[in-house]
N, C-alpha and C positions, 0 to 999 in steps of 0.2 A: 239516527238509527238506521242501519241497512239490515237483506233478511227479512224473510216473512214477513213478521209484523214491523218494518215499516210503516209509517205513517197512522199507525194507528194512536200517537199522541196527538195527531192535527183534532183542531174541533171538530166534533160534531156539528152536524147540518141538523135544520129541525125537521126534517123528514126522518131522521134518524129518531129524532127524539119520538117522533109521533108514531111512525111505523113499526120501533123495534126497542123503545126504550121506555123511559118515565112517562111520555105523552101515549102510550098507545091506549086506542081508545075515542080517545079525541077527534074530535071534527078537524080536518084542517080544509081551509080554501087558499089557493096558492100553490107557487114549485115548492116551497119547502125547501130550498139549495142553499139558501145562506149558511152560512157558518156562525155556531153561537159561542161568542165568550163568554159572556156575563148573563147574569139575570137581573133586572132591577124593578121591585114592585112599584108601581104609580097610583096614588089614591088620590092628586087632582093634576091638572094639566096643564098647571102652571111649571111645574117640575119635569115637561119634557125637554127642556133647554139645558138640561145637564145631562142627556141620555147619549151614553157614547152608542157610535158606530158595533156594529154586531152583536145590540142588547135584546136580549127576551123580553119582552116588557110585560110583566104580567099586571092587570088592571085589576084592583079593589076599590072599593068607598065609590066617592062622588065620581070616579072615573070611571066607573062600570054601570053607574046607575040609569040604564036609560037607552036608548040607540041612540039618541043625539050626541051624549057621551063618548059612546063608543067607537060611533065614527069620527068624533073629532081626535080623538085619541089615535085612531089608525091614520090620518090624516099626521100629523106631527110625530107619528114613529117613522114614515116616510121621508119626512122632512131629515130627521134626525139619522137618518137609515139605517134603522135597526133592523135586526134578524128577524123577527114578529113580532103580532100582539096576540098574546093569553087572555081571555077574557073568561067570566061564567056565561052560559049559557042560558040566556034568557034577555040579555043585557040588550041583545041586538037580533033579528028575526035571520035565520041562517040566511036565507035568501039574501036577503040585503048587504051579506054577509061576505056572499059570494060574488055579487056582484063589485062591491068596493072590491076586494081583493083584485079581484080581474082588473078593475080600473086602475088602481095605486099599483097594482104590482110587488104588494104586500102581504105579505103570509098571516092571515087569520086565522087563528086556533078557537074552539070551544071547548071546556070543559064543565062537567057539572059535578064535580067536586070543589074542595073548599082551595080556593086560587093560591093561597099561601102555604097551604102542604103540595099543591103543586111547583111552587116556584119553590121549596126547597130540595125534591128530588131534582126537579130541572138542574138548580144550580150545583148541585152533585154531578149530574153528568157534563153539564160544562164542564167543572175544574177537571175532574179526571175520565177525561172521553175514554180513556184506555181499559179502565173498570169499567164501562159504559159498554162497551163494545165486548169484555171478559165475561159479562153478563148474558149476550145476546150466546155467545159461540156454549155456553154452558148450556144454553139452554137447547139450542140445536142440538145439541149432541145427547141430550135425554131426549129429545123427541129420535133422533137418528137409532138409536138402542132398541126404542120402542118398535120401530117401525121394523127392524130385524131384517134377517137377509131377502129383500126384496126389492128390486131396480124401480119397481111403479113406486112401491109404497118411499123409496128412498131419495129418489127426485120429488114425490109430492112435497114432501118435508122441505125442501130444500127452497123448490118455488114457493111455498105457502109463509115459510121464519125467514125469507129474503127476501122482505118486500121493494120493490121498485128494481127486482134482480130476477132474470129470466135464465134458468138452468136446465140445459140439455144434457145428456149422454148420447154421447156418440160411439159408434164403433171404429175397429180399427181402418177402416175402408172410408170411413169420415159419412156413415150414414145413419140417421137417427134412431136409436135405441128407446130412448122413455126421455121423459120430461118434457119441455119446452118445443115443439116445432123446429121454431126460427131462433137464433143467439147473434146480432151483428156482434162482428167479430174484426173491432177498427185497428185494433193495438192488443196485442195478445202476449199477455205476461205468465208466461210458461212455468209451470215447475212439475218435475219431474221426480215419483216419489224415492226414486232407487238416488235421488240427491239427500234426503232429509236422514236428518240422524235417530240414535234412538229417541231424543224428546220427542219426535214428529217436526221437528224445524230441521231443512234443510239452509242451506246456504243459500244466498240471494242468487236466485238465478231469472231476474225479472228486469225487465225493460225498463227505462225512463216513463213517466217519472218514478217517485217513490210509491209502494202501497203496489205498483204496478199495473198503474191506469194511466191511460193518458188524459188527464183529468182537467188540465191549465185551460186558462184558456176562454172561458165564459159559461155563458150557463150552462148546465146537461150535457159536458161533454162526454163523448161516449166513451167506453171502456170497454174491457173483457179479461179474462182472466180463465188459464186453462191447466188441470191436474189431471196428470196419468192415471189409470187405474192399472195395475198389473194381473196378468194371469197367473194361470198355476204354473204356468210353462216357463215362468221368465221372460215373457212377451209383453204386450200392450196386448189387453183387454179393448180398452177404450181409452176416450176424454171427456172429463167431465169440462164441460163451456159455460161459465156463467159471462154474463152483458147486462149494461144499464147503464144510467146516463148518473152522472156526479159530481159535483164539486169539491167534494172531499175525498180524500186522497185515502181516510181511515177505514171509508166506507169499501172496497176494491180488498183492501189488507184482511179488513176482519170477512169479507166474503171467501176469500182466498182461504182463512184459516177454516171456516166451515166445511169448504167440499175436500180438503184434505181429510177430515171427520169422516165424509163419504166414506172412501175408499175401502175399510175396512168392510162396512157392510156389502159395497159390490163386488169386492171378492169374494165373503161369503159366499152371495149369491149363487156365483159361477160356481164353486166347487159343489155347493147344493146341489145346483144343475146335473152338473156331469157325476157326482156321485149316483144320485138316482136314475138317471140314465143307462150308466156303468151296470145299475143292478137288474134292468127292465130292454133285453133285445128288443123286443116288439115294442116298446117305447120310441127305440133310438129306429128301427127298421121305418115307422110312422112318420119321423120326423124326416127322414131322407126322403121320403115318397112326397110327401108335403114339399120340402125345397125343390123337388126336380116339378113340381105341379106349379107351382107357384113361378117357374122360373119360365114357365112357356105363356105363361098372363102378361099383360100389357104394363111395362115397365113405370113405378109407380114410386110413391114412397111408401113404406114398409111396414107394416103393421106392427103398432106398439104392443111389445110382447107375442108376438106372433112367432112364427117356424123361423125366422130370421134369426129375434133376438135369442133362441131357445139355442142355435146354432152356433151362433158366436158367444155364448156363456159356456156351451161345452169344447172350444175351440177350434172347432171346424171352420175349412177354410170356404167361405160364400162367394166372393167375387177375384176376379184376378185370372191369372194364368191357373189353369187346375188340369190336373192328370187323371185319368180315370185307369183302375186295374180290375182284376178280376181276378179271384181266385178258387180254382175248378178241382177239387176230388179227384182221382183217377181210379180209385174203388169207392166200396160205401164209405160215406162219410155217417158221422153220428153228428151231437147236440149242435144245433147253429149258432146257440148262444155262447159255444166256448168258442166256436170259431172264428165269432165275431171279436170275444175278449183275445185271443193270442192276434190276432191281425192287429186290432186296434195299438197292442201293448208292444207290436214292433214296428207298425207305421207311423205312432203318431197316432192323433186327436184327427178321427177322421170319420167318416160316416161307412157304416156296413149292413149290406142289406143282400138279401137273397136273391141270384138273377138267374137266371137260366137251371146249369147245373151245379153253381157255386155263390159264393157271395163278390158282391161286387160293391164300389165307392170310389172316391175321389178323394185328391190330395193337393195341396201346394207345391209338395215337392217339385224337382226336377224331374224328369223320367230315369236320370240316371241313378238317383241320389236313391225312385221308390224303388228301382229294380235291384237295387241293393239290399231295402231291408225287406223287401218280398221273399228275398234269397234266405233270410234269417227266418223271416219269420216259416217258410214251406220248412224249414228244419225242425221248429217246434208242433208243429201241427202233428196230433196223432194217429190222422190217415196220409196215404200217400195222396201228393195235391201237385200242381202245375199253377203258373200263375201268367196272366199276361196283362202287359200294359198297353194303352190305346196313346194315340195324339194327343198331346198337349194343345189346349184350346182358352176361349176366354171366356171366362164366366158360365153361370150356371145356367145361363138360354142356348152352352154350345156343347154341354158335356155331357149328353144323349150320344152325341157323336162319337165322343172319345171313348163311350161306356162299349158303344156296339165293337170298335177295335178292339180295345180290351178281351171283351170277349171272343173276339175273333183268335185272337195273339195266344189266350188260354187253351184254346182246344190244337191248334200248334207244340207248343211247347211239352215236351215230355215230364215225367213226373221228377219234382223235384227243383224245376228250371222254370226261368223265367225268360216270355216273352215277348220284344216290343213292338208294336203294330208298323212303330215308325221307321224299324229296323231290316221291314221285310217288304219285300216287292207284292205289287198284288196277284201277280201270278203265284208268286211261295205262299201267299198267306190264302190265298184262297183255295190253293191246289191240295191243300193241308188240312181244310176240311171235312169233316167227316157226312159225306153226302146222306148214307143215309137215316142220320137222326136227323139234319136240316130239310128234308125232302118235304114231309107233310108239312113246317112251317113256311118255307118257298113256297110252295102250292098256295098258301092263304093269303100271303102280301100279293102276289104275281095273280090272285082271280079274276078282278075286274083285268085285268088284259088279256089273258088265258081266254077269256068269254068273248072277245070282239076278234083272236086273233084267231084265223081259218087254220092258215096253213103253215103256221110259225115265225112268220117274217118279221112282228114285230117284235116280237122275245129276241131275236136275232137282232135286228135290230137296237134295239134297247142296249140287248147288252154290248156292242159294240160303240157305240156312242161311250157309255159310262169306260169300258175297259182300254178308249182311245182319248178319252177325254175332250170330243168335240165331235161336230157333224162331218168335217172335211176329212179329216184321218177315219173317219167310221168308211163314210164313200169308200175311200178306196182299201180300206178292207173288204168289203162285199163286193166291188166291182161296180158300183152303181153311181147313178150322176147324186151330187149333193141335194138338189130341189129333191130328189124323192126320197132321200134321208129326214129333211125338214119335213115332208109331209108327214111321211112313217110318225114321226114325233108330236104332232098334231096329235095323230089320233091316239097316239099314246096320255098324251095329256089330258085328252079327251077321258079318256077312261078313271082318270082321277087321283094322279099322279102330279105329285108337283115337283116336277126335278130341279127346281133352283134351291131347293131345303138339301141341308149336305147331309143330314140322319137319313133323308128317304133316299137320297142320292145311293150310301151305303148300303142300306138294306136291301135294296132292287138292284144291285151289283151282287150283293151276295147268293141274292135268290137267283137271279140269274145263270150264274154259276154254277150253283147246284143242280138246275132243272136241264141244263145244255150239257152237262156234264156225263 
């Protein structure tokens, strides 16, 4: 069989049986990896010498009566090297139970139910592991239903009916969303949903071996196994990564077929998301201020279900190359929250929030590709607006930066146009501001040096460093030897200024600007 379910006729292992099938329930001591063919009842121990290789041995009669029994019995299933022994519970004290196991290397099971309605389900799922495992994925998929559009509630499910199987979500950026922490990820058997047809079976698009693990090999080899979730967009959402260790090839196949089950529900989710969103400005405005707060904290892993995951269900772009724009009114403007829907609905799935005298966000885009639909979208807006766009930077610990361009580039830009920060010299772009609505906010970044500087020297100062881009080209702009530029800068730092950060860098250039001006 190739596709999907591959390998889901291999036998069953009895970790399978204990954890997800007829055994669950049951004590087991042991890996549990063997693979089971047969079941064959034992009532004395003279009859272990006919017990084939890979048998269930479940123990009744004089074979269960007793611990001395029972451990002679796991002693000659070892011999015989059988898959386990089933016993009733009581036969043998767990403990002791656990110990032989550990010594022989043999899988011990307890049950306290009656041994012979258990070895008839067992032997059920031997013969057809395929029903056996049709059973498990059935059942996943009513608890997945249940558990409805929710990423926590839908990875609980997943880790919880997939036992000895650790399932993560991840995002498009490869950073974790819900479930599992950690997923080793040794052999990764891919399948991609925009492969699978209408049944939900795509075509085999999975590595050696079959089932899609690399499973050969000896005990607890490790595996993984990984499904897309799509956005609304036509994008990747995420992956969902399930890992664990295996001997059977079936076990990989039917995990595979479960988190394909996922998918629907983590789509849900996302459009949940962004639908409510879509209806609550001051929702989506909160969520932006949280990503840009969170993005100046000390770089971490990410908080499950936090501003992150909220982020990337509504398709905003969190990490990577991001553009920041701004879009500025040139008369009164009216309701922010349409303003924010006609941006939204010609940038793209992007974050919009109130900044200055307009709204402002970021993008994945290119700058040329956002300057483009800025163009579109200042044509639907129904006050007259200008828009600008700032530097393209990385990640969201640097698009403070590109925000303050942006905004710089908008009050530039006439009505109707769009303009890019990175387009313009800083003498054009700063000469093009409007001195005096910036004046009393210059005045508030520039105090603490305003307060130590007598007679102007270091505003002069200051701003010629930042508008020459160094201590030596400033010298010889003022005339002056470079040691008393390096001092100048001393006490400038002194005043509490940290000019290696490129936002303050900006902002004490602009203010400067306006105040010399």
């Amino acid at each position: 069989m190739t596709g999907p379910r591959a390998g889901w006729e291999a036998p069953v292992t009895v970790a399978e049986l204990v954890n997800a099938g007829p055994l669950a329930g049951a004590r087991m001591y042991g890996s549990g990896e063997n693979p089971v063919h047969q079941v064959r009842i034992v009532d004395e121990l003279s009859v272990f010498g006919t017990v084939a290789p890979h048998t269930a041995v479940v123990l009744i009669g004089t074979a269960a009566s007793g611990g001395w029994a029972v451990e002679m019995a796991t002693r000659r299933a070892w011999e015989q090297a059988a898959a386990c022994v089933i016993a009733p519970a009581g036969g043998l004290s767990e403990g002791s139970g656990e110990v032989l196991a550990e010594r022989l290397g043999v899988t011990l099971i307890f049950v306290d139910e009656d041994p012979l309605i258990v070895a008839v389900r067992v032997a059920s799922a031997a013969a057809r592991p395929e029903a056996a495992r049709t059973q498990l994925v059935a059942r996943c998929a009513t608890r997945l239903a249940e558990a409805g559009p929710s990423a926590r509630r839908v990875l609980g499910v997943l880790n919880a009916e997939l036992p000895g199987t650790s399932v993560t979500l991840i995002d498009r950026y490869g950073r974790h969303l819900a479930g599992a922490r950690a997923v080793d990820r040794p052999g990764i058997a891919r399948l991609s949903t925009e492969a699978q047809g209408a049944d939900g079976r795509g075509p085999d698009r999975d590595g050696p071996p079959e089932g899609g693990a690399r499973a050969g090999g000896g005990v607890g080899a490790r595996w993984s196994a990984e499904v897309e979730v799509p956005d609304l967009d036509g994008g990747v959402l995420g992956t969902l990564v399930a890992g664990g260790s295996s001997r059977s090839p079936g076990w990989p196949a039917a995990v595979r077929t479960v988190l394909r089950l996922a998918v629907a529900p983590l789509t849900a989710w996302a459009a949940q998301e962004r639908l409510r969103a879509s209806r609550d400005f001051a929702l989506r405005r909160a969520l932006a201020e949280r990503l840009l707060a969170d993005a100046q904290q000390e770089p971490g892993e990410p908080e499950e279900g936090g501003a992150r995951s909220e982020a990337i269900a509504l398709g905003w772009p969190v990490e990577g190359a991001l553009t920041a724009y701004q879009v500025r009114p040139t008369a009164e403007a009216g309701d922010a929250a349409l303003a924010g829907t006609l941006i939204a609905a010609a940038v793209g799935q992007v974050p919009v929030l109130p900044r200055g005298e307009g709204w402002a966000g970021w993008s994945a885009l290119d700058p040329g590709e956002l300057a483009e639909r800025l163009r579109r979208c200042l044509r639907t807006m129904p006050w007259p607006c200008a828009a600008g766009i700032g530097a393209r930077v990385e990640g969201l610990r640097s698009v403070e930066e590109s925000l303050l361009g942006a905004e710089a580039a908008a009050f530039v830009a006439g009505p109707g146009t769009v303009a890019r920060a990175d387009r313009m010299g800083p003498a054009e772009l700063l000469g093009a501001l409007p001195t005096g609505v910036l004046r009393t906010p210059a005045t508030v970044v520039l105090r603490p040096l305003l307060a130590v500087d007598k007679d102007g020297t270091l505003l002069e100062t200051l701003a010629a460093v930042l508008d020459e881009g160094g201590a030596l080209k400033a010298a010889e702009r003022l005339g002056v030897h470079r040691n008393t530029i390096t001092t100048r800068l001393e006490r400038i730092k002194s005043a509490g200024f940290d000019l290696d950060d490129a936002a303050t860098r900006l902002a004490l250039q602009l203010a400067c600007h306006v105040l010399l001006r």
